[in-house]
C-alpha atoms as one frame of an Amber mdcrd trajectory, in Angstrom:
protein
  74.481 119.033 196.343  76.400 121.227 198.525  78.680 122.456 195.820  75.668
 123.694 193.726  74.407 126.460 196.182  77.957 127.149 197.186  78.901 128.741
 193.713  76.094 130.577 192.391  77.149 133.783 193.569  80.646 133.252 193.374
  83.233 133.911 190.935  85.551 131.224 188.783  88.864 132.306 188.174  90.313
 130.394 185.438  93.581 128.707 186.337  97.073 129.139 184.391  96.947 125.929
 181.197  93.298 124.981 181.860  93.541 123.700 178.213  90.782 125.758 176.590
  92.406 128.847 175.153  88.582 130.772 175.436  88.609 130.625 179.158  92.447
 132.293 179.240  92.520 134.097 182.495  88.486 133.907 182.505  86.130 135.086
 185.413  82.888 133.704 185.237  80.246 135.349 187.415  78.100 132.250 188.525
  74.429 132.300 188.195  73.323 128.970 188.295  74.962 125.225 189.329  72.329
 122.166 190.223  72.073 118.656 189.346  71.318 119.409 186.023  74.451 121.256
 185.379  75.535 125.215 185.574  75.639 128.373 183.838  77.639 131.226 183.974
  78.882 134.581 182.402  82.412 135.916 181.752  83.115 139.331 182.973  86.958
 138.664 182.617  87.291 139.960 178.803  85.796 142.709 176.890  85.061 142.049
 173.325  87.465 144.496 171.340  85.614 146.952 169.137  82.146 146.507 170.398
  80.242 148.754 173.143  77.270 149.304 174.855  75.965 151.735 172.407  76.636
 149.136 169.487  74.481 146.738 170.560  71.780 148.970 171.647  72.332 150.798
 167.721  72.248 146.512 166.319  68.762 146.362 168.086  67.828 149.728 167.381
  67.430 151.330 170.736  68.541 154.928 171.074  71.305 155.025 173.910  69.474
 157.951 175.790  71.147 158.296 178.973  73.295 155.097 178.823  77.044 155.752
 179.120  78.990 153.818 176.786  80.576 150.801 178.229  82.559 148.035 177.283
  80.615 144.195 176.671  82.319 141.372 178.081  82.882 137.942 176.258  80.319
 135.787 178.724  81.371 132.518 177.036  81.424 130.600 173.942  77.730 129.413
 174.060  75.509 131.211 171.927  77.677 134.206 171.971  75.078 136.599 169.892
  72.726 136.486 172.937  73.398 138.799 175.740  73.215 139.088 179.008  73.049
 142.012 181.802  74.439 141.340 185.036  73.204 144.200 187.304  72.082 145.546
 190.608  69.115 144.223 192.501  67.314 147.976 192.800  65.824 146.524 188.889
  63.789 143.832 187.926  62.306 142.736 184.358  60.573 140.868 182.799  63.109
 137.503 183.247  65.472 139.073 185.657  66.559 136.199 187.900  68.272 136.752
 191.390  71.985 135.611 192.059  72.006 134.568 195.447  71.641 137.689 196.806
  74.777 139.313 195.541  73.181 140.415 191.982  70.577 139.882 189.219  70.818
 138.547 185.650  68.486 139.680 182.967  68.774 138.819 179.405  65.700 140.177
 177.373  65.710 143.511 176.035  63.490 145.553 178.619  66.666 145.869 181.050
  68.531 147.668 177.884  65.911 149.935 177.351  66.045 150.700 180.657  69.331
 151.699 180.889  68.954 153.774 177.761  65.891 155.773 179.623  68.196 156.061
 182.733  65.941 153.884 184.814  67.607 150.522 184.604  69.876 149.015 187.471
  71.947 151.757 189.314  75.545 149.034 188.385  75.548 146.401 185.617  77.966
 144.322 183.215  77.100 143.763 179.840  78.018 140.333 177.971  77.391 138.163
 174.948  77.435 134.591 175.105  77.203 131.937 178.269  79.723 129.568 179.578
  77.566 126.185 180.199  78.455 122.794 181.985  76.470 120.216 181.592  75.242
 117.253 184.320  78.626 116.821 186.689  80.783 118.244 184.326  81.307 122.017
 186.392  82.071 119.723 189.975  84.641 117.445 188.051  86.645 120.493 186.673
  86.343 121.749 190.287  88.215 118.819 191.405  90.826 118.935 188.665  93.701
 121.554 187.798  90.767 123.831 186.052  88.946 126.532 188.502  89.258 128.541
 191.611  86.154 129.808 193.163  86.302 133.337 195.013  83.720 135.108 196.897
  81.090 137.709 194.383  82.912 140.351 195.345  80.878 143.890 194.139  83.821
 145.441 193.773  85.495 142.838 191.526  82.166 142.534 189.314  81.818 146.463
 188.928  84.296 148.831 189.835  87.333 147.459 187.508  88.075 147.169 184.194
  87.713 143.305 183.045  91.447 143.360 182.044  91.875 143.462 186.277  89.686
 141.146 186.919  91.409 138.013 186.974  94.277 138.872 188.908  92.224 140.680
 191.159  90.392 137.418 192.123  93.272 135.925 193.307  94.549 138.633 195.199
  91.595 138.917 197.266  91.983 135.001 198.365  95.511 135.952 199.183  97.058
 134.286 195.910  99.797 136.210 193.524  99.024 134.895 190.205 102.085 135.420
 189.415 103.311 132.402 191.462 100.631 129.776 189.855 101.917 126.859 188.018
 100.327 126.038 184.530 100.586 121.855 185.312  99.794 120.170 188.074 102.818
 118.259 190.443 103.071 114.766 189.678 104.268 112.072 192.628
């Protein structure tokens, strides 16, 4: 399926009344889109009141050298599991390449590792997954639902998640501004 290896690595930028109020101006950092279906994780939103060091205090690992940093709501599917989107200078014990463009890790050797200072040089912490299921991902791709945008490192890591979304669609040449919330009808 040519669609499948075109958007891991990419980005989905929510579009304006895509009927699920959880994906509101989401970006979802691809990781994975087959036959079988696809998985991604939301960068677009940081969860208010809860930060790096939380987590690392809720599974008691000392913070050490690890800045405090925002964690990003990564979807609505099991949203107490977290995930690390990072660099590719790391690699643990289930870290999984992105096409290149990053790596996702989701056990707990890639937060001690940032904690001893020896983790990924960039990385994005979230909680929770957004999943599609068999099809589902390429018919919302055909509908008034998702843009895709090149995995831009800049986009991923060096703004705030708040920036994120709009962001995306400026670098495809879009204003958001300008984006209708329905579709035209003939």
């Amino acid at each position: 399926m040519e669609s499948a290896r075109f958007l891991v690595g990419q980005f989905l930028l929510a579009m304006p009344g895509i009927g699920d109020p959880r994906f509101d101006q989401a970006v979802i950092a691809m990781c994975a889109h087959d036959e079988e279906g696809a998985v991604g994780i939301g960068i677009g939103a940081a969860i208010d009141g809860l930060s790096l060091h939380d987590v690392l205090a809720q599974v008691e690992i000392d913070p050490g050298e690890a800045p405090d940093a925002p964690v990003h709501f990564g979807g609505p599917v099991e949203p107490s599991r977290g995930f690390v989107i990072h660099s590719n200078d790391w690699g643990g014990q289930d870290t999984i390449d992105v096409a290149g463009r990053w790596a996702l890790s989701g056990t707990l050797d890639v937060l001690k590792a940032i904690a001893d200072g020896k983790g990924p040089r960039r990385w994005v912490v979230s909680l929770g997954y957004a999943g599609w299921g068999e099809g589902q991902l390429d018919g919302e791709m055909l509908r008034h639902g998702w843009f895709n945008v090149p995995g831009d490192e800049a986009l991923l890591y060096d703004l705030p998640a708040a920036e994120r979304w709009a962001a995306g669609f400026a670098s495809a040449g879009i204003d958001p501004r300008m984006l209708a919330s329905e579709t035209g009808r003939a």
